[in-house]
Residue, then its C-alpha position, 0 to 999 in steps of 0.5 A: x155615916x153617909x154612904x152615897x156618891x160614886x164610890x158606894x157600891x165600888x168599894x164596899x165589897x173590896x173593904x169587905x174582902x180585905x177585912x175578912x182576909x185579915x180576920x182569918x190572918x189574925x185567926x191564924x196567928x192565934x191558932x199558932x201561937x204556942x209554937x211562937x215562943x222566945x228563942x232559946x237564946x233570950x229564955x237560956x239568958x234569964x233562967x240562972x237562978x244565981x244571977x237574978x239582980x243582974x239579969x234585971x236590965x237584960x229582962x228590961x232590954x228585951x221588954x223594950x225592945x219588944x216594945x219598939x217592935x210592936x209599936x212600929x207597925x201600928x205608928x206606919x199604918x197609922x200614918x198611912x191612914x191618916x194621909x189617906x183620911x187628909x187625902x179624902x177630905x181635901x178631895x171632896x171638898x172638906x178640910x183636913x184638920 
């Protein structure tokens, strides 16, 4: 990586700083994750023992949609950094592919 140019000492230490602060976010996240379990609502929808064939799909809806939920984020900020990543290149002079 070659780390020479006019923006070499101006932005390396905020990328620092941004990335020590979302280590200790995600630090904390985890250190609370216990209390962030299911609503009591989508846990009381799929205990009942007699009903277990047709709570299937409800199972399967919540699997998903906790999918899409997770998915979306890292689909924006993965966008967002390829324009970042295009935009850079056109900048200096490199070809955005």
């Amino acid at each position: 990586m070659n780390l020479t140019g006019p923006f070499t000492a101006v932005t390396r230490a905020p990328w620092r700083r941004m990335a020590l602060a979302a280590a200790l976010a995600g630090a904390a996240l985890l250190a609370v994750a216990g209390a962030a379990e299911a609503c009591p609502m989508c846990k009381d929808a799929l205990i009942e023992p007699g009903a277990v064939a047709q709570r299937v799909g409800t199972a399967k809806g919540y699997a998903l949609s906790i999918a899409v939920l997770l998915a979306v984020p890292y689909a924006l900020i993965g966008g967002i950094g390829m324009l970042l990543v295009r935009s850079a290149r056109r900048r200096h002079g490199g070809q955005a592919s």
